[in-house]
C-alpha positions, 0 to 999 in steps of 0.5 A: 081294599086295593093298596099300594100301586093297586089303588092307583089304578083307575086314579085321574090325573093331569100330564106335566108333559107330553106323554107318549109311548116311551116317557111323561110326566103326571101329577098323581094325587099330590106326587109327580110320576113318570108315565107312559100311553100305550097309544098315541101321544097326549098333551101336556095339561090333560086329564088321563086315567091310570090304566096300570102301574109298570114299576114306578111307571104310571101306564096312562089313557087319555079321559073322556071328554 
């Protein structure tokens, strides 16, 4: 069983913000976290997957569609 960060990963979650390589903001089961993309920039009110937890950074990917 995965804990801490590492059950984090692959966690869906909504953007607060626009979130792009350098800052964002989701919501990640019930708590705000900071986030960034490694590529490109995704909308605020999307659906992302949390690829990567990067210190108190959630490192983010836009969901299928």
């Amino acid at each position: 069983t995965n804990t801490n960060t590492d059950a984090l990963i692959g966690a869906s979650a909504t953007t607060r913000s626009i979130i792009t390589r350098d800052a964002g903001e989701i919501n990640l089961r019930g708590e705000v976290w900071s986030a960034r993309t490694s590529e490109g920039i995704i909308p605020q009110g999307h659906r992302v997957i949390v690829s990567t937890i990067d210190g108190a950074t959630a490192i983010v990917t836009q969901e299928a569609s």
